[in-house]
C-alpha positions in Angstrom: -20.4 22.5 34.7 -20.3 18.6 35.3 -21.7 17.7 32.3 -19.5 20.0 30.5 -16.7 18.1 32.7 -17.8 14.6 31.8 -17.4 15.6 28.1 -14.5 17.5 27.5 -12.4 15.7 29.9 -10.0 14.0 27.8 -7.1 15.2 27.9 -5.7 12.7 29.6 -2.0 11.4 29.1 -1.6 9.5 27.4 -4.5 9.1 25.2 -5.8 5.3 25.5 -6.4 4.9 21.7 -2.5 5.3 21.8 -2.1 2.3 24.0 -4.2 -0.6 22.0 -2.3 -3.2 20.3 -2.8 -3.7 16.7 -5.3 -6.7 16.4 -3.1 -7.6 13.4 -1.7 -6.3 10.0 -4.6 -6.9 8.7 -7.1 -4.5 10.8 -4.3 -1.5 12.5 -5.2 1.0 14.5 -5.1 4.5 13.7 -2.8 6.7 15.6 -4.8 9.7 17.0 -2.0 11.7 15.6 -2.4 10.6 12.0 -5.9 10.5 12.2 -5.6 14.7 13.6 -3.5 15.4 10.3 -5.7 13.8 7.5 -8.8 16.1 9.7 -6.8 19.0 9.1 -6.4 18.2 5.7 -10.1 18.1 4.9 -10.5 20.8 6.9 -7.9 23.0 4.9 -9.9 21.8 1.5 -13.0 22.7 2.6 -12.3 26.2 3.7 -10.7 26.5 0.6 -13.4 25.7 -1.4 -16.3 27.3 0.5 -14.9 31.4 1.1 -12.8 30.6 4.1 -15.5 28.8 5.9 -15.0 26.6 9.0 -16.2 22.9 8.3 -16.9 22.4 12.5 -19.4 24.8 12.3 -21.6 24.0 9.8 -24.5 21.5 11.4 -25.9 20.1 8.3 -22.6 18.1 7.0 -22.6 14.4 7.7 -19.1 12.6 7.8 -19.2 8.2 7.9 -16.6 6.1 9.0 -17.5 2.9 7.3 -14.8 0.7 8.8 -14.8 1.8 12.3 -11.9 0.2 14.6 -10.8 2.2 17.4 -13.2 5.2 16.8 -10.6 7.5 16.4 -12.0 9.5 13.9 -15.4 9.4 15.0 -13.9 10.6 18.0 -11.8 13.3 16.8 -14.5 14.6 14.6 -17.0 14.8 17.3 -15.0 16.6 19.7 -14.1 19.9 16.8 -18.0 19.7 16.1 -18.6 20.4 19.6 -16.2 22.7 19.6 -16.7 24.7 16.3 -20.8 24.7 17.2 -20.9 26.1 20.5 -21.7 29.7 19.1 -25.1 28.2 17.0 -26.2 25.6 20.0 -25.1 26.8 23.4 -26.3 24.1 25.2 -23.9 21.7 25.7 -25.8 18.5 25.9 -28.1 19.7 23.3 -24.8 20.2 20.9 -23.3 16.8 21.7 -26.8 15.0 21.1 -27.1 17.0 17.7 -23.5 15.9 16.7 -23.7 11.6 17.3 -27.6 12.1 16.6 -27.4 14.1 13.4 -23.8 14.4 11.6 -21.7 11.4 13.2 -22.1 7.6 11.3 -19.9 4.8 11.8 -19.9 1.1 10.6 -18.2 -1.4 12.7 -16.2 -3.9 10.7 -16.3 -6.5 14.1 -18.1 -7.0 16.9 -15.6 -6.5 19.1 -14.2 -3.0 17.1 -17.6 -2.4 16.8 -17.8 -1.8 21.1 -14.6 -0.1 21.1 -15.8 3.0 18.2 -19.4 3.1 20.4 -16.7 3.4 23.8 -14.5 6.0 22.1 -17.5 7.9 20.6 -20.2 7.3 23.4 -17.9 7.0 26.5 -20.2 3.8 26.7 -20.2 0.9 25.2 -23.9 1.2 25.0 -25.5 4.6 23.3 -28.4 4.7 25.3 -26.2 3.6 28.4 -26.0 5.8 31.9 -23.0 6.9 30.7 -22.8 7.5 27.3 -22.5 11.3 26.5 -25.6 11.4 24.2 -28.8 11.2 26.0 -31.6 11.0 23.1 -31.1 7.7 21.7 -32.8 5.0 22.3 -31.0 2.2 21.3 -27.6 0.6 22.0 -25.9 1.0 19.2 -26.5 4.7 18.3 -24.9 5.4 14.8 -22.5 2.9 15.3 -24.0 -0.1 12.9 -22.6 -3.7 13.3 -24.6 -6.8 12.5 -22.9 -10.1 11.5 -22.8 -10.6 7.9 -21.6 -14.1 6.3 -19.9 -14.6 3.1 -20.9 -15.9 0.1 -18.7 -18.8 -0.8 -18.2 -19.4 -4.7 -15.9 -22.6 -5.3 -14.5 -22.4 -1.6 -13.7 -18.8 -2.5 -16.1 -15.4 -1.5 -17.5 -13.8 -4.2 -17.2 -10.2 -3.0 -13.9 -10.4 -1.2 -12.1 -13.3 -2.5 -11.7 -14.8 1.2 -10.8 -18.6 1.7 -13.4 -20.6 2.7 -11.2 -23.2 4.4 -9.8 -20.1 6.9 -13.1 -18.1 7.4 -16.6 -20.7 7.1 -16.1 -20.8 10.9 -18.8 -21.3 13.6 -21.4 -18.7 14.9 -19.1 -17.9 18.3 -16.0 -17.0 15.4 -15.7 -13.6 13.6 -16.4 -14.3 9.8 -14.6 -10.6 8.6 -16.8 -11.0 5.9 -17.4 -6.8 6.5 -20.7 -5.3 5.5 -19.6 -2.5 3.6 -18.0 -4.5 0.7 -19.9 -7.5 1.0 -22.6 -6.1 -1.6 -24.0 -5.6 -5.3 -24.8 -2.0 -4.3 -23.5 0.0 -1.7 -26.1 3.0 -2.5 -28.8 -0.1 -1.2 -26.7 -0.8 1.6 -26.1 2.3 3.0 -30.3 2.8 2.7 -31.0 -0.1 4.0 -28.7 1.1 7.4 -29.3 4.7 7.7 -32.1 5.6 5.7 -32.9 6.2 2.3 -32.5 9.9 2.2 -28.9 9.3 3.7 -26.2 11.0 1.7 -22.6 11.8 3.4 -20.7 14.8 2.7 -17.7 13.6 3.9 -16.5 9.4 4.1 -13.1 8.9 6.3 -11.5 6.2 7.6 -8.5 3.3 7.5 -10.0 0.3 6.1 -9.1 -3.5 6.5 -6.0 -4.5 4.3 -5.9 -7.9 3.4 -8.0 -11.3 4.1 -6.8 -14.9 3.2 -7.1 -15.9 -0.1 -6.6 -19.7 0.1 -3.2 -19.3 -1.3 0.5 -21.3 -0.2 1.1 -20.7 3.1 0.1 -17.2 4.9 -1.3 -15.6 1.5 -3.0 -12.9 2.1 -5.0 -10.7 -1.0 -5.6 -7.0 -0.3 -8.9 -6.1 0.1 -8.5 -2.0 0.9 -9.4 -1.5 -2.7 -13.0 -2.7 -2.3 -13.7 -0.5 0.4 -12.2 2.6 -1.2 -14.3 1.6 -4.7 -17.5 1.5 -2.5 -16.8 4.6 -0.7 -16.0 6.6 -3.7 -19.5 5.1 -5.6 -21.5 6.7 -3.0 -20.0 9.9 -4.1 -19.5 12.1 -0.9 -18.1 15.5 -1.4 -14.4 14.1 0.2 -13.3 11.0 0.7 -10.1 10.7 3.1 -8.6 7.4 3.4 -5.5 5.9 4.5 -4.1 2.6 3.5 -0.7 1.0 2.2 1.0 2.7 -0.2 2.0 -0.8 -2.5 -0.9 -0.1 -4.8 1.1 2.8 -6.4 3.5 0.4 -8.1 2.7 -3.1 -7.2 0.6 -5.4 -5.4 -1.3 -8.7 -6.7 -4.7 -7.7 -7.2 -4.3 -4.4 -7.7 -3.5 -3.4 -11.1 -7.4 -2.1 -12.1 -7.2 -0.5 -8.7 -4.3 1.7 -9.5 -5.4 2.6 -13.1 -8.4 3.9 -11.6 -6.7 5.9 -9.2 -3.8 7.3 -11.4 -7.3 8.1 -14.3 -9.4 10.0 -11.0 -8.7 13.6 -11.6 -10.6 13.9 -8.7 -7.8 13.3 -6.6 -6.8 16.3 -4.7 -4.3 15.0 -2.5 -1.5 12.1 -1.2 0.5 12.1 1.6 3.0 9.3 1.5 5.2 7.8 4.1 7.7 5.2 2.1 9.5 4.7 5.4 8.7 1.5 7.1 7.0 1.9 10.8 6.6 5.8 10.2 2.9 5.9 9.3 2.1 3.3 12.2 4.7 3.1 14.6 5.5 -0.4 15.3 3.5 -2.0 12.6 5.3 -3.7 9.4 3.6 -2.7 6.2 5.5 -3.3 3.1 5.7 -0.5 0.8 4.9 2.0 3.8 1.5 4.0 4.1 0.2 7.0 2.7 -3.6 9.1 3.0 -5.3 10.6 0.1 -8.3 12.8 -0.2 -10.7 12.4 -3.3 -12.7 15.5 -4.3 -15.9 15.3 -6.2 -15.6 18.9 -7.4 -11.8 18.6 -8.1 -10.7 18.1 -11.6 -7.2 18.3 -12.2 -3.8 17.3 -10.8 -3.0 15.9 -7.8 -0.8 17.7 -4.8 1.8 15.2 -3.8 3.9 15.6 -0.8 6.9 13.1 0.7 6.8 12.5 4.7 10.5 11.2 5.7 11.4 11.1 9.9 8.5 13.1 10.3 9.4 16.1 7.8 8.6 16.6 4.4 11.2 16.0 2.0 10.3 19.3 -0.1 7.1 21.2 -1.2 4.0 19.5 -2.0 4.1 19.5 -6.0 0.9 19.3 -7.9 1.1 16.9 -10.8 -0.7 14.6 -12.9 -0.7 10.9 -11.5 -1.2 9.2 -15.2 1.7 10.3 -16.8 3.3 7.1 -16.0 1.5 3.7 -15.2 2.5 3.5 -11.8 2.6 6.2 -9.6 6.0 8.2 -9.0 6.1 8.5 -4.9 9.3 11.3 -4.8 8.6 14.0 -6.5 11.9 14.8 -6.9 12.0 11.6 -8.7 10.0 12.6 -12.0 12.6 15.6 -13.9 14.9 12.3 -13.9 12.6 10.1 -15.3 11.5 12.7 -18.0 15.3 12.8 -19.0 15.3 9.1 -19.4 12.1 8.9 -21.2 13.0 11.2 -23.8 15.4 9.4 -25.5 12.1 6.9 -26.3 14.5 3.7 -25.5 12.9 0.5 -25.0 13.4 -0.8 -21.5 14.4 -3.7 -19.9 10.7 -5.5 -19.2 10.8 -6.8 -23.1 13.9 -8.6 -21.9 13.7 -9.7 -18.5 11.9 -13.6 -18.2 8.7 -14.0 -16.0 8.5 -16.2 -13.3 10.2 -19.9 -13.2 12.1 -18.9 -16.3 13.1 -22.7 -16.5 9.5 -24.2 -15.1 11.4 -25.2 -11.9 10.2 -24.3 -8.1 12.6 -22.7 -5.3 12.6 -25.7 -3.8 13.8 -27.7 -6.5 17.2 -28.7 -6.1 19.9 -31.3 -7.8 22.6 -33.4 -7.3 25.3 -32.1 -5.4 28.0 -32.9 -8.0 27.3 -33.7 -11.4 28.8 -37.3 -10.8 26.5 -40.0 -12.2 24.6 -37.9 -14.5 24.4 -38.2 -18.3 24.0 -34.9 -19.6 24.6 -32.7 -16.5 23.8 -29.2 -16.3 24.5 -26.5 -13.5 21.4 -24.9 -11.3 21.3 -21.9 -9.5 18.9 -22.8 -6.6 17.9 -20.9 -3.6 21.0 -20.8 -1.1 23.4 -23.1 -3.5 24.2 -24.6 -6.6 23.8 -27.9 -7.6 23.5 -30.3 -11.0 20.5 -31.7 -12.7 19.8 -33.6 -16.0 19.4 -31.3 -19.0 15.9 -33.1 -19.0 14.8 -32.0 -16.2 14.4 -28.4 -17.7 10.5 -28.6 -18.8 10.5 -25.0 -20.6 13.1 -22.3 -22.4 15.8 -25.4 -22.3 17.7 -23.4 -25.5 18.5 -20.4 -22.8 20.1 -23.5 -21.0 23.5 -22.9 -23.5 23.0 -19.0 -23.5 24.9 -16.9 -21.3 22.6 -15.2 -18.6 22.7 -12.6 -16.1 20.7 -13.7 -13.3 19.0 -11.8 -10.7 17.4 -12.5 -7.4 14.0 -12.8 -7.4 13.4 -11.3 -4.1 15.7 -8.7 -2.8 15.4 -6.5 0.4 16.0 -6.7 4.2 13.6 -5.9 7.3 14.8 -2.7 8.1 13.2 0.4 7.7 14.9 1.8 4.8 16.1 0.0 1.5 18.8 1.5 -0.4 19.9 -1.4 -2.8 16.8 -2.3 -4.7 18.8 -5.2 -7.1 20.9 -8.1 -5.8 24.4 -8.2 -7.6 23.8 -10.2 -10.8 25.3 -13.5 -11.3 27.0 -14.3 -14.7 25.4 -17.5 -15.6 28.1 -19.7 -18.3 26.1 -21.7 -20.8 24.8 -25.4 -19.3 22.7 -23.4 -16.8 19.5 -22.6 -15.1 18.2 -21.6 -12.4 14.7 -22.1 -10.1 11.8 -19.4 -9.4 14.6 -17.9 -7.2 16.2 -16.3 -10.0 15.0 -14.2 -13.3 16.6 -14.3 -16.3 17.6 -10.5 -17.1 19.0 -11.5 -20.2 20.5 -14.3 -22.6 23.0 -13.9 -24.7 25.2 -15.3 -27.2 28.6 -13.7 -25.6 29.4 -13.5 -22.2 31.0 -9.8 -22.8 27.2 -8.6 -23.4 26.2 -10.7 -20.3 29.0 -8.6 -18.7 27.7 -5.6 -20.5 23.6 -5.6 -18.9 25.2 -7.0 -15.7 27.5 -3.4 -15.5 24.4 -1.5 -15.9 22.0 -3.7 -13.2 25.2 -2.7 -10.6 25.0 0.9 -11.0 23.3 2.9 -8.6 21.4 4.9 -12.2 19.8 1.7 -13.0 18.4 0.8 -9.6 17.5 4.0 -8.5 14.9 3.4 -11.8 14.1 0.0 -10.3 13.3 1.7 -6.8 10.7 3.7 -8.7 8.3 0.2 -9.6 9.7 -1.4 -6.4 7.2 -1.1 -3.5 8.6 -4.2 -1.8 11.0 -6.9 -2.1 9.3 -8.4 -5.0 12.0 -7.8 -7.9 9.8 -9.4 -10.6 10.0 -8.2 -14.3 7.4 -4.9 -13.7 10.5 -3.3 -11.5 12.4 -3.2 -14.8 9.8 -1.2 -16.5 12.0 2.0 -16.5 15.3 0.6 -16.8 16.7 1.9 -20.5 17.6 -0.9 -22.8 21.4 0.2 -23.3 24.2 -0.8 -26.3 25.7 -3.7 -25.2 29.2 -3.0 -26.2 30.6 -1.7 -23.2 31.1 -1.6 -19.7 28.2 0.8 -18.0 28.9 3.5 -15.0 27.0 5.5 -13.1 29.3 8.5 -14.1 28.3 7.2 -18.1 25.0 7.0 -17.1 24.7 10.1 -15.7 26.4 12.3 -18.5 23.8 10.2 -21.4 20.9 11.0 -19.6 22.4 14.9 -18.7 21.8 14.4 -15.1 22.2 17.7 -12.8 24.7 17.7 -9.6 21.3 18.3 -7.6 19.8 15.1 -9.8 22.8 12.6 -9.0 23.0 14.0 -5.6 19.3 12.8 -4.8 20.0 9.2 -7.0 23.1 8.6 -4.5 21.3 9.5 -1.1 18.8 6.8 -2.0 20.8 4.0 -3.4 23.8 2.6 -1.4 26.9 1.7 -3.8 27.5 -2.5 -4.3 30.7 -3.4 -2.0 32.7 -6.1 -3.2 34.1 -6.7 -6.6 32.0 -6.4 -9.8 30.6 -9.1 -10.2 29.8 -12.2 -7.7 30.2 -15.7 -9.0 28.2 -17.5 -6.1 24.9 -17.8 -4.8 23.8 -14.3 -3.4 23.2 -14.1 0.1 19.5 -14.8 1.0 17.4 -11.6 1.3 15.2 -11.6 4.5 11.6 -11.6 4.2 8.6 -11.3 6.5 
């Protein structure tokens, strides 16, 4: 009875794994909650594709974690194994050492996460320990592998994970994050070389690290999840359950190959997305919210998406194919719009909208304060205000200086949990303009009633709610206009004109207007738009 005590015992309130801090945005926690949902998910698939069976009771499967943090799901698998196999191995200890001995792998991504899993899993920090629950092994770390593993620095930048070297070639007594599972030529070698040759996992789960520094301006950060989802899904388990942040459906730098593959897989069976910011992982600021997904090697067809919003799904799950677009729609009442729109086979708005630094000049670039002094003085739209520069100063696209412009904010968006307006109000630029890398040029023209005209349609909530579909985070570069319908220019645009072209459904504009918030003040602004808060 004690030793069935010292197992089971933990329902304890609250559950610690609830209580750690985040170590960063980089490396976060999964709540036990979550972790408990994407379970039952795999569990739902696999009775579903094996006559109703229960997946806890079968002995042979073998699940890895190959980026351990906490040990949550480690954890949370261990304790239904023990559960589901009490009828096949009655003895309790005998069951428990079968489970962490047999079916149970993890791979610590840090030394110090690495302890944590082996606590969470082992009740010891130490397998072989005179508390850990498993009493057959005979070394410390049980299944739990962690070993430090170094970069390999290629022009002060890591070859397999892009890290800088000025921020992570870093003394012995300093954690390198340089993580073993993606720091390889072939994971199928790795995973030999750690657990045996013979070592094939039915079932690979986890919440990988997100992003490293990549030697960029300031804090830049590349993602990294990617890597460990391509490795995980090249040593072809049966599932594969991961979480990470959602941004790779639309955007993200870095990730473009990444979400082609994904969208291609008809392999994947399932997404669960959580657009709201803080829902996933309460407390924790990910851009773009979170989502989990699980990957099915026998699966071949669409994928089942479903919408989490304050904790409730925002309608059925619907099973649809994740290619028919080149990002990924998130809402799935979201697509019969966008099929109304792409039927008319109307260019769209990306042809016309300018790159970055559509005039070759940084944010922080600013003029004159009055064009006083100069000899051929032109106007600048800057971050925060306007000034005057030479016409010289313009080192590319200087003949958009004398076109009229609609100008747009480059980033746009606020720190709170939801966004609703997508688009800054555009600014009617008057010939003798330009603007920094603050700005994109949505348009040049040789009138300013078609400036008018594209600036009409960028205000409506129609146009934007297509831009929220690209949009992922308060990057408002070019991509976000991908679905945006080039339009006749020879008239002011509505949403009411806008909805009627396109045939829009009272259910359809209903949806449209419960995500995008109207634009308050008058039609168009003629100053500097307010700064949009970032990170």
């Amino acid at each position: 009875m004690s030793e069935q005590v010292s197992f089971t015992l933990r329902g304890r309130n609250p559950d610690v794994l609830t209580c750690i801090a985040n170590l960063s945005n980089d490396e976060v926690f999964t709540p036990p909650e979550l972790a408990n949902r994407m379970l039952d998910m795999l569990a739902k698939a696999w009775a579903d594709d094996h006559g109703g069976a229960n997946l806890w009771s079968d002995r042979s499967v073998k699940f890895l974690d190959p980026f351990t943090k906490s040990g949550v799901f480690l954890r949370e698998i261990t304790s239904r194994l023990v559960q589901g196999l009490a009828g096949q191995i009655p003895d309790l200890q005998e069951r428990v050492d079968h489970v962490l001995m047999e079916q149970v792998f993890g791979i610590g991504i840090t030394r110090l996460t690495s302890l944590l899993a082996r606590r969470s899993l082992y009740c010891s920090k130490r397998a072989n320990g005179p508390h850990s629950v498993a009493k057959r092994f005979t070394n410390e770390t049980g299944n739990v592998w962690f070993e430090r593993t170094e970069h390999s620095w290629v022009q002060d930048k890591c070859s397999f994970c892009g890290a800088s070297r000025a921020t992570l070639d870093r003394g012995a007594g300093m954690e390198t994050h340089a993580y073993a599972f993606i720091h390889t030529d072939n994971i199928k070698t790795r995973i030999a070389e750690l657990f045996g040759d013979d070592m094939q996992f039915d079932v690979i789960i986890g919440n990988p690290p997100y992003q490293l520094s990549d030697g960029g301006h300031g804090a830049s950060a590349a993602p990294i999840y990617q890597l460990f989802v391509e490795n995980a899904l090249n040593l072809e388990p049966r599932y594969a359950v991961f979480v990470t942040p959602s941004r790779w459906m639309a955007g993200g730098k870095g990730l473009d190959a990444y979400r082609a593959r994904m969208l291609a897989d008809k392999r994947m069976r399932n997404i669960v997305d959580y657009p709201k910011l803080y829902e996933g992982f309460p407390g924790v600021k990910i851009r773009g919210g979170i989502s989990y997904f699980m990957w099915d090697r026998e699966h071949n067809g669409p994928c089942s998406v479903q919408t989490i919003w304050d904790g409730q799904p925002t309608g059925p799950a619907v099973a649809r194919h994740l290619d028919s677009y080149d990002v990924l729609i998130r809402r799935n009442e979201a697509v019969p719009i966008l099929e109304k729109v792409r039927a008319k086979s109307e260019p769209t708005l990306s042809g016309r909208v300018s790159s970055q630094k559509p005039f070759g000049l940084r944010t922080f670039f600013h003029g004159r304060p009055s064009p006083k002094g100069l000899k051929d003085p032109i106007k600048l739209f800057g971050s925060q205000k306007v000034t005057w520069i030479e016409r010289s100063d313009v080192p590319t696209n200087a003949p958009w200086i004398d076109k009229w412009k609609v100008l747009m904010t480059r980033v746009q968006g606020t720190s709170a949990a939801v966004e609703t307006k997508f688009l800054s109000k555009p600014i009617i630029a008057e010939p003798g303009t330009a603007c920094t890398e603050s700005y994109i040029v949505a348009g040049g023209f040789d009138s300013e009633a078609e400036a008018q005209s594209l600036a009409s349609c960028l205000r409506t909530r129609f146009a934007r709610f297509l831009v929220s579909l690209r949009k992922p985070t308060q990057d408002a570069a070019r991509g976000v206009y991908g679905f945006i319908p080039e339009l006749p220019l020879d008239r002011e645009w509505t949403d009411a004109k806008l909805y009627r072209r396109y045939g829009l459904t009272k259910d359809e504009i209903a949806f449209i207007e419960s995500q995008v918030a109207d634009h308050e003040a008058t039609l168009f602004d003629d100053g500097v738009l307010d700064e949009a808060e970032d990170d």
